[in-house]
C-alpha positions, 0 to 999 in steps of 0.5 A, spaced: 260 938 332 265 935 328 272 932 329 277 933 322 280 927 324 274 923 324 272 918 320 269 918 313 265 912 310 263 911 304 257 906 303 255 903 296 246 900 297 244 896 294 237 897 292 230 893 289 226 898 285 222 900 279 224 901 273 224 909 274 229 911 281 227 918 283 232 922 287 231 923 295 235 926 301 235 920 306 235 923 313 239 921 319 244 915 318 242 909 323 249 909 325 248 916 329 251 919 324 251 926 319 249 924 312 248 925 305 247 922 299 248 923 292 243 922 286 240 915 285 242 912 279 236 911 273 236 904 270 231 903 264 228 896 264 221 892 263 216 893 268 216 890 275 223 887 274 227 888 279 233 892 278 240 893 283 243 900 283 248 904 288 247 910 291 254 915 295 252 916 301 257 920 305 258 918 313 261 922 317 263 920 325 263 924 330 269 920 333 274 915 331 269 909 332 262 907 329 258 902 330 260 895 330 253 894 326 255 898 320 261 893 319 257 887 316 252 888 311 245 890 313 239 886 311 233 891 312 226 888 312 222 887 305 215 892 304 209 890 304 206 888 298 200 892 299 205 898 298 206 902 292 212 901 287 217 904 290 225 904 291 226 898 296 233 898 301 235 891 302 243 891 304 248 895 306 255 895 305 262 898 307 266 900 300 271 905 303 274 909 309 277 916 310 281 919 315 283 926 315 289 929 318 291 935 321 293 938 315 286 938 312 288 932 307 284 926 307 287 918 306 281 914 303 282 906 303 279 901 299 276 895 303 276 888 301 273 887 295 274 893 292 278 898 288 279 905 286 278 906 279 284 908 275 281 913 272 281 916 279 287 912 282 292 916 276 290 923 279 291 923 286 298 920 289 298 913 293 298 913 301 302 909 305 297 904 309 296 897 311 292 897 305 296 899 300 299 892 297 294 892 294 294 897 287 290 904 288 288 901 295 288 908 298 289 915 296 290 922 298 285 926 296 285 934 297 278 936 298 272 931 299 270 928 293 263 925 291 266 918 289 267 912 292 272 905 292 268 901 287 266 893 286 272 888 283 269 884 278 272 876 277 280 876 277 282 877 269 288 872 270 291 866 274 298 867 277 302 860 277 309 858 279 313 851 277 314 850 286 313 854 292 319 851 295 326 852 291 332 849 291 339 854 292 341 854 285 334 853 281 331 856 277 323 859 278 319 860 272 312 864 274 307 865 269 300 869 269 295 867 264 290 872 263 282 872 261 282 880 259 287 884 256 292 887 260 297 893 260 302 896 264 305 889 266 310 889 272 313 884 277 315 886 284 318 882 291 317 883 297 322 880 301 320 877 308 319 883 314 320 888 307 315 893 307 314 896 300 315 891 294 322 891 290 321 892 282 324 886 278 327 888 271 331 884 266 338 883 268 343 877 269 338 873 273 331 876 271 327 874 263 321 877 263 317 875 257 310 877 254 306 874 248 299 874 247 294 872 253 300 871 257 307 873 261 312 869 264 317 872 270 324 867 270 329 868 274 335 863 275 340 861 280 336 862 286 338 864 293 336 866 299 335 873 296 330 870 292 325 868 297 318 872 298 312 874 296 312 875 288 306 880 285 304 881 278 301 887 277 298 889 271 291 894 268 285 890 267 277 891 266 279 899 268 282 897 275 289 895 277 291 888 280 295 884 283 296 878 284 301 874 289 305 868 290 310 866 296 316 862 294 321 859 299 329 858 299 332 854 303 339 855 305 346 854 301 351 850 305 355 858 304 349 861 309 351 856 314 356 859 319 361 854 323 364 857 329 371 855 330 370 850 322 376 846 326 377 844 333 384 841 337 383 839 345 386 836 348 383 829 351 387 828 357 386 836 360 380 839 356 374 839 361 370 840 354 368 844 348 363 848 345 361 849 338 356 854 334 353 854 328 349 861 325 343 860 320 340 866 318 333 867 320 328 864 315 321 862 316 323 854 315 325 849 319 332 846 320 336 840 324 342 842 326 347 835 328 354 836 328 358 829 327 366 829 328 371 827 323 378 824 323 380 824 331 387 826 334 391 824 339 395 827 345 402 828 343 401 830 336 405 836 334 400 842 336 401 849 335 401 853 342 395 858 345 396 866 342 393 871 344 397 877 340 391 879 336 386 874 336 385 869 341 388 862 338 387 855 341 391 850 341 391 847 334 394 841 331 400 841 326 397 841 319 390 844 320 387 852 320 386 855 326 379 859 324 376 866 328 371 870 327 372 877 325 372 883 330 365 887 330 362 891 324 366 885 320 364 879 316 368 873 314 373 869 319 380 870 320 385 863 319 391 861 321 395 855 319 398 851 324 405 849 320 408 842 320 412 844 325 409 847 331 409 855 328 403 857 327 404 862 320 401 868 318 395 870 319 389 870 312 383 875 314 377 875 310 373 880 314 370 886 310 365 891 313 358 890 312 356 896 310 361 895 305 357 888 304 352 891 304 353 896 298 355 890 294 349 886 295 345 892 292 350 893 287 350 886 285 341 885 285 341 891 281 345 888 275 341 881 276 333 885 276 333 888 282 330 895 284 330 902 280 337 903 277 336 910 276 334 911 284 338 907 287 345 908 283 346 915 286 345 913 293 350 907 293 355 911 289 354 917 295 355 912 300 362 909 297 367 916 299 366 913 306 367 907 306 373 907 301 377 912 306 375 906 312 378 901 306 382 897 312 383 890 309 384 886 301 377 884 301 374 891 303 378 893 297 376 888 292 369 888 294 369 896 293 372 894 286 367 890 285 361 894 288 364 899 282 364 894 276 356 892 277 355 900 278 358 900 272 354 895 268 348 897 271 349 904 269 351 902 261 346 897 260 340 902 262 344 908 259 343 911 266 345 919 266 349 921 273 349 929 275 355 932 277 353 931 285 355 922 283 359 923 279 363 927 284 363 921 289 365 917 283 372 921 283 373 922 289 372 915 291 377 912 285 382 918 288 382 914 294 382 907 292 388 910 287 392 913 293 390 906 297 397 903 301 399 899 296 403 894 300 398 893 305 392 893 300 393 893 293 399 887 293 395 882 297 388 884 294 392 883 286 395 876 290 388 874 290 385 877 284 390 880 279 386 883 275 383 887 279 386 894 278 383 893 270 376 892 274 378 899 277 379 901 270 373 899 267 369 901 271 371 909 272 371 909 264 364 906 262 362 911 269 365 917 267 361 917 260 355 917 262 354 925 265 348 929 264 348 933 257 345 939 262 351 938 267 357 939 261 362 943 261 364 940 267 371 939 270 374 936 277 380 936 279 384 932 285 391 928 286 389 922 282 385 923 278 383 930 273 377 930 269 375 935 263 368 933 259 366 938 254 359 939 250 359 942 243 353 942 238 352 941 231 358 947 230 364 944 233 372 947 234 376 944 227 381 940 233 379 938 240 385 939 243 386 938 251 392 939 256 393 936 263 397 939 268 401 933 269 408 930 271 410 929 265 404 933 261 400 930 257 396 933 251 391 930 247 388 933 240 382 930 235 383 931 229 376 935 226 375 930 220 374 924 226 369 928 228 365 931 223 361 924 221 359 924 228 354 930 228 348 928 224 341 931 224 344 936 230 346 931 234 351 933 240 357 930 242 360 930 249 368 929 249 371 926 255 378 926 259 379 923 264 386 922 267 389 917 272 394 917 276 398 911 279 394 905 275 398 904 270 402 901 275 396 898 279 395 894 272 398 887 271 403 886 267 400 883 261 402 885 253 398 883 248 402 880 241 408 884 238 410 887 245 413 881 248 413 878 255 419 884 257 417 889 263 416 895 261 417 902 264 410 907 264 409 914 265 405 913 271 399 916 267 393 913 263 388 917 259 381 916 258 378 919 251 371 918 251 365 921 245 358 920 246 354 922 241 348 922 243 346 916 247 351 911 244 358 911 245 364 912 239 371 908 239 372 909 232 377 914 230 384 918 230 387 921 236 394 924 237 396 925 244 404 926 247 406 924 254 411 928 255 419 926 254 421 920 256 427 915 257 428 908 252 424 906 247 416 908 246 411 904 245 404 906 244 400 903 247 391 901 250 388 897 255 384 891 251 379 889 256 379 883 252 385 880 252 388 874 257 381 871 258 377 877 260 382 880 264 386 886 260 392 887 257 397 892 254 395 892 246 398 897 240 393 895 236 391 900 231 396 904 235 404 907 233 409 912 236 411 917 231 418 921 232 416 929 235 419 935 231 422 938 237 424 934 243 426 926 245 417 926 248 413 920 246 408 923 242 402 916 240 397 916 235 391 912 235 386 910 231 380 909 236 379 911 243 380 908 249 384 908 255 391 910 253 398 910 256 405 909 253 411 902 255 418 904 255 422 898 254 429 897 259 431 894 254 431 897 247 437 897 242 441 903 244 439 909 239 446 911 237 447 916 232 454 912 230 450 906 229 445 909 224 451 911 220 455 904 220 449 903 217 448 907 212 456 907 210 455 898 211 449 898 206 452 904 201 459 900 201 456 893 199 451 896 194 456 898 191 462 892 192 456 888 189 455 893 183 462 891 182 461 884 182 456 884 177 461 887 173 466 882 173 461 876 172 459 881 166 466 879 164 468 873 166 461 869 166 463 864 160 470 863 163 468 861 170 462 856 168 466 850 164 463 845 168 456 843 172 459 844 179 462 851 178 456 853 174 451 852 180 457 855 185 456 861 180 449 861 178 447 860 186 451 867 188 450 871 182 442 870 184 444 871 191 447 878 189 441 880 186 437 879 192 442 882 196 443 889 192 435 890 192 434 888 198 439 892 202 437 898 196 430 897 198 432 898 205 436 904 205 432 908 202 426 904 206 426 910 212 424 916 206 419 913 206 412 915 210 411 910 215 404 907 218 401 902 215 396 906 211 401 908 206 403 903 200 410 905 199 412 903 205 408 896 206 410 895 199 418 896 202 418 892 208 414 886 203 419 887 199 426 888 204 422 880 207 421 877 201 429 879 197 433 878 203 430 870 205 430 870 198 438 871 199 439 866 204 435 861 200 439 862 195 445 860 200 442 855 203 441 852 195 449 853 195 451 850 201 446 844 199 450 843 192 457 843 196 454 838 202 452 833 196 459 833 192 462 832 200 458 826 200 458 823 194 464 825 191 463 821 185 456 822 183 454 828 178 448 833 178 444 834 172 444 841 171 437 840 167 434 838 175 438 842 179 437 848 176 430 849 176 430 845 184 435 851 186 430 856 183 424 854 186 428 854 193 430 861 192 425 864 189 419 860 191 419 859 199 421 866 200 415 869 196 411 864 200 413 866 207 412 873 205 406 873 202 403 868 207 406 874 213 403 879 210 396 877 210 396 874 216 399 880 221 397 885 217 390 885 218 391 884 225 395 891 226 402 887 228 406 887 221 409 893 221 413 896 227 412 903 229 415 909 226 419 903 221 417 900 213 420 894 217 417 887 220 414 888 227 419 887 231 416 884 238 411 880 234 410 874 230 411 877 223 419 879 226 419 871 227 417 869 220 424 873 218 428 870 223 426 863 223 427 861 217 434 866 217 436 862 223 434 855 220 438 857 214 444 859 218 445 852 222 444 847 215 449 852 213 453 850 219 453 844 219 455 844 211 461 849 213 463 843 218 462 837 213 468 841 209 472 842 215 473 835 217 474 833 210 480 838 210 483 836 216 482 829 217 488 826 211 493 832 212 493 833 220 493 825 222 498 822 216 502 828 212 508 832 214 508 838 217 509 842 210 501 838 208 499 840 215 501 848 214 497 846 207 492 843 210 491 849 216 492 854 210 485 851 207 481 852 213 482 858 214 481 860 205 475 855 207 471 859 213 474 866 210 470 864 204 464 860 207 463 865 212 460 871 209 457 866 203 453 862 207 450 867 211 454 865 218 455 872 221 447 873 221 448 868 227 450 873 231 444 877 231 441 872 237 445 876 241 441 883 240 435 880 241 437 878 248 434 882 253 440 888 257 444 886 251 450 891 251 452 895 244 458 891 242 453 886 239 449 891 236 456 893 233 459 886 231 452 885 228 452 891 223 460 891 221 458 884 219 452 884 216 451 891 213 458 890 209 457 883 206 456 886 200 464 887 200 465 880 204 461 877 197 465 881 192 473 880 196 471 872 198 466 869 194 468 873 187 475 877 187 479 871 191 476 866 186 482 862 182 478 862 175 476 869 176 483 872 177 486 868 171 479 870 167 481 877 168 488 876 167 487 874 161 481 880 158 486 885 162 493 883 161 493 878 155 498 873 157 497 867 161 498 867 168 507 863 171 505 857 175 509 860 181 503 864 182 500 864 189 493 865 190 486 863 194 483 857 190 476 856 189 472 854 196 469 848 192 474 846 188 480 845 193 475 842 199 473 837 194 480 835 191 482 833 199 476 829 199 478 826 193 485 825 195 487 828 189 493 833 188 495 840 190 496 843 183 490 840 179 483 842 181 477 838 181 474 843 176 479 842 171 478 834 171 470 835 171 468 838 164 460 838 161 
């Protein structure tokens, strides 16, 4: 009888013969056994050569043991030489080992020196056994089979490392060089005390480079998580083969743990002291010596025992009391010992090791370790738990971090999760949202700042990656909802998505940004995805043109992303609306580029427009990304009041400076007799031209569509830059001509020089700050501000307009006072007091006339760009600015002496009494005191051309 669990053996028998090799049944087997055998092979040859063959003999036990004998290769006495040619059995030996189990399956193992053939080894799945290390070493067949484990011919490659002992921080370079060709190459480690081998891929440590005749295995930065039995393993000569190599890592100084790291005693009462040091179990050997540092002495100051939470010893003054972390915890808790005998509080370090453990996976997988595609459902399966166990900053930041190296892992091997892992993401993303933020979100960005943009980063790449089979697919918690839609060649003409929220948000793509994405049928899967609370968990870091205010956010970030495909589209137009909100909306994403890698809040490619309806903040995008929207505290206050001063300041200037053009029409040749009145005139007739375009071009700039895709309206801001620099340029040129007659009151300008001079400041620097501001901020998406034909108003384009304003505005300051001290001076000090009323007459015609000319009331814009400004300045600013227009017309032309007297003569036809009181031309009476000349004859009327 037969036992179906005993063991089989397969034998191979070498045989000596004739060349002819006839079929035979041999009979009993000497190992006491059942036997049979297969046909002997026929092997063709010259006569009387010796030929070696094999035949299937097939043993079968009747237990589980057999003969020692069998074991070792049988050598069977040679026949006689009178006997005819016949088959001669000259050995025996062992090939392979069957057992059977009780469901009828039988586990069939190689023994050493041979193999399975991989003919054989792909159609039979692979048994767990001692022998299997080695490739195709043991199957499961179904049914015996007549075949047997045949013998390897030599090793087809040689396995070499740089050096079997590595330093932490090394790089290890293994090279196989090989005699025959070779394919489906891998690379495997099994860890020490790991029972299966652990696939190596190329991530962030590990290269794997293939050439002609050779592979090379690279891996750099070496660890103890390194360290192992390394095996290449490839097909050759119709056998699998692998070949292996240990290599050792020794300790880091960080694997070395140090129990307490510090320790006070007390000299004079400390019966004595006890230290630990914890070194990981490896296979090298260590010599451990502990030598003291910088000794105390009693009566230091010392920080008393505490056993409040942890035991605290006794602890000098200055120096961090260390403990070690509760069980099921890994770190050490510190605490300091303050100057003053207090101890402080307390810093823990300590994070759950099962948590550790998952990042420690999470971490190998992204640098080559393991199958991402088995492994990565697992690991994301197991973080729902421990996120709800999350007690402390670290277990937080580690939790992020396990979730970024998923997230890496998951894009670089275009991974697709069902709908079970991605599930146990969201779940674990609403946790993490809805975690304390004091207790843990506030400590953990104390140490990592970014970490919220981790979060962030990770849920968007995750989320993408959901199985085409799983779509439509919606999940909803309090945290965090997702909507994710398949669409085919055929789609909607606008995708549109709406959410819930509080305040609802509405999302809609445009179908012309999605028609160049369906090619050759190719689906499109459209994601959604909002986040509760992150937007506050994110650092406060604007991008350029929003400045360094804080701003106020909904509470929302929404997440659109398209995949096409495998590939992922961030192009394209996209109109969402966040509901009504308080203050001055900017439309906004979260750059991940921005701040050295670690985020920030951009509106590149991004612009507010105003909703038909109700005051919500409605954005559109030209890309898809996770979106939110910035309320600024500090907006200048949208007042309908102030918008129709405006119009109404504008409008009225624009018509005083028609008016003005009018009079010089009449008065020109009059009024420009000699050369200082003829740069006084020709700067501010320049300077109403610029002025009147400037303000027309603003007033009619918000008819205009807004965006930068529209040319009218970047042509308006270009042009609203351009003629109001080109304003105060001119009044800069102005306010030159009058400082140069101040201090040198006998010198003459030549009219053929200075003109062309003034020409160029007016016209030329402007055009140059505009034009250079144009094609350095357009390109970047920061020279309009949304929803306006005006320069941005938080970035540097803005800047490129005030500084040169405000530049111009002092050195006309400056010239104001120069004609101010000129006037005061030789009347206050020595005159009666009729010249001081004169004199005191003259500085208030001087800053009457002056102010508004030299551009001074600008000045008061500084108040508006100060942050919690009130509307007072907003007002003053555009009473002043707005009606300039009318100032320049009042003060600059119609108060002009020579002009009244010019017109007098066109109109009236009769020459003006001398009693007549009026306001002298500013240069004029200024410069008559700075030559000491008389009140009634001018420095005009003495300088002629």
């Amino acid at each position: 009888m037969v036992c179906s669990a005993a063991p089989l053996l397969l034998l191979a028998l070498p045989l000596v013969g004739s060349p002819v090799v006839q079929a035979s049944q041999p009979g009993q087997s000497q190992a006491g056994g059942k036997s049979g055998s297969g046909p002997l092979l026929d092997q063709e040859s010259e006569a009387e050569e010796s030929v070696l063959v094999s035949v299937y003999v097939h043993l079968d036990f009747s237990d589980k043991t057999w003969p020692p004998a069998v074991s070792r290769t049988l050598d069977l006495p040679a026949a006689s030489a009178s006997s005819a040619p016949r088959p001669l059995l000259t050995g025996l030996r062992l090939t392979t080992e069957c057992h059977v189990n009780h469901e009828g399956y039988f586990y069939c193992a190689c023994l050493s020196g041979y193999q399975w053939n991989t003919s054989i080894c792909l159609h039979h799945p692979p048994c767990q056994s001692p022998h299997n290390h080695q490739p195709c070493g043991c199957l499961i067949f179904s049914h015996p089979e007549p075949g047997y484990c045949q013998l390897l011919p030599p090793v087809p490659g040689i396995l070499s490392l740089n050096s079997q002992l590595q330093m932490p921080g090394d790089t290890l370079s293994l090279t196989l060089l090989l005699s025959q060709e070779a394919t489906d190459l891998s690379w495997f480690l099994r860890h020490p005390r790991s029972p299966s081998p652990i696939l190596l891929q190329p991530g962030t440590q590990v290269s794997v480079t293939s050439s002609q005749g050779q592979a090379a295995l690279s891996i750099t930065n070496m660890s103890s998580h390194w360290a192992g039995e390394y095996m290449s393993c490839f097909e050759a000569q119709g056998f699998r083969w692998s070949l292996h190599k240990v290599v050792k890592v020794t300790l880091k100084a960080t694997d070395v743990a140090r129990l307490p790291v510090r320790l006070s005693i007390s000299c004079a009462t400390s019966p004595g002291f006890q230290l630990s040091c914890c070194i990981p179990s490896t296979n090298l050997v260590y010599t451990v010596a502990w030598s003291p540092g910088e000794g105390s002495r009693d009566g230091d100051i010392t920080c008393p025992e505490d056993f409040s939470v942890l035991t605290w010893n006794v602890t000098k003054a200055g120096h961090v009391a260390q403990a070690p972390c509760p069980e099921s915890k890994r770190g050490t808790v510190r605490r300091l010992c303050r100057a003053d005998g207090v101890w402080g509080p307390i810093n823990s370090s300590c994070t759950d090791t099962r948590l550790l453990a998952l990042f420690a996976r999470a971490k190998l997988l992204q640098a080559g370790q393991g199958r991402p595609a088995e492994e990565v459902p697992q690991i994301l399966a197991q973080l729902p738990g421990q996120a709800a166990e999350a007690s402390s900053p670290s277990d937080l930041l580690i939790l992020l971090s396990t979730m970024k190296y998923l997230a890496n892992v998951v894009a670089k091997a275009r991974i697709q999760l069902d709908r079970s892992v991605l599930k146990n993401l969201l779940i674990t993303t609403d946790k993490v949202l809805d975690m304390d933020t004091g207790s843990l979100w506030t400590l953990a960005q104390a140490r990592k700042p970014w970490a919220g943009s981790t979060l962030l980063l990770a849920v968007e790449t995750l989320v993408c990656s959901l199985r085409p089979q799983d779509q439509p697919f919606a999940f909803s918690l309090p945290n965090v909802l997702l909507q994710s839609q398949l669409f085919g060649p055929t789609f909607p003409a606008d995708y549109s998505i709406s959410f819930s929220t509080q305040p609802p948000l509405q999302a809609q793509i445009p179908g012309h940004s999605l028609a160049p994405l369906v090619r050759n049928g190719t689906e499109i899967s459209i994601t959604s995805l909002v986040l509760r609370k992150l937007d506050h968990l994110l650092p406060s870091n604007y991008g350029q043109g929003l400045g360094d205010s804080l701003y106020a956010t909904p509470g929302l970030v929404l997440v659109i992303s398209i995949m096409a495909g495998d590939r992922a589209f961030s192009q394209g137009e996209v109109i969402m609306n966040f509901g009504n909100t308080d203050g001055s909306p900017h439309c906004v994403f979260w750059d991940h580029s921005l701040f050295q890698g670690k985020g920030g809040w951009s509106k590149e490619g991004c612009q507010a427009q105003a909703a038909s309806a109700s005051p919500t903040a409605r954005c559109l995008c030209q890309h898809f990304t996770a979106f939110s929207v910035l309320m600024s505290p500090h907006a200048a206050p949208e007042e309908p009041a102030l918008a129709l001063l405006t119009q109404v300041g504008l409008g009225a200037s624009i018509l005083a400076l028609l008016m003005c053009l009018g009079v010089y029409r009449l008065v020109w040749r009059v009024v420009v007799r000699n050369k200082v009145a003829y740069f006084r005139h020709a700067a501010l007739l320049n300077m109403v031209l610029c002025l009147l375009a400037a303000d027309t071009c603003f007033l009619g700039a918000p008819l205009l569509p807004p965006g930068p895709r529209s040319p009218l309206c970047l042509a308006a801001a270009f042009l609203c830059h351009f003629l109001y620099l080109a304003t105060f340029f001119w009044m800069l040129a102005q306010a030159l001509v009058l400082a140069h007659q101040l201090l040198f009151v006998f010198h003459q300008l030549p009219k053929h020089r200075v003109l062309p001079l003034m020409v160029l400041l007016g016209y030329l620097c402007p055009l140059g700050f505009a034009g250079v501001t144009l094609g350095l901020y357009l390109p970047q998406g920061q020279y309009l501000r949304e929803g306006e034909c005006w320069l941005d108003g938080k970035g540097g384009a803005f800047y490129t307009f005030v500084g040169p304003v405000l530049a111009i505005v002092g050195v006309n300051g400056l010239v104001l006072a120069m004609a101010l001290l000129k006037l005061l001076r030789p009347s206050l000090s020595e005159g009666p007091p009729a010249e001081k009323r004169q004199a005191l007459l003259g500085v208030i015609k001087a800053l009457l006339i002056l102010t508004p000319i030299f551009g001074l009331t600008w000045g008061l814009g500084l108040a508006t760009l100060l942050e919690e400004v009130s509307t007072i300045p907003h007002y003053i600013f555009t009473i002043l600015n707005t009606f300039q227009g009318v100032f320049i017309l009042l003060f600059g032309c119609l108060m002009d002496r020579k002009v009244q007297e010019a017109l007098r003569k066109r109109f009236c036809h009769a020459q003006a009494p001398n009693t007549t009181i009026s306001l002298a031309t500013n240069e004029s009476y200024i410069l008559e005191h700075s030559k000491g000349g008389s009140d009634t004859a001018s420095y005009e009327e003495r300088t002629t051309n």
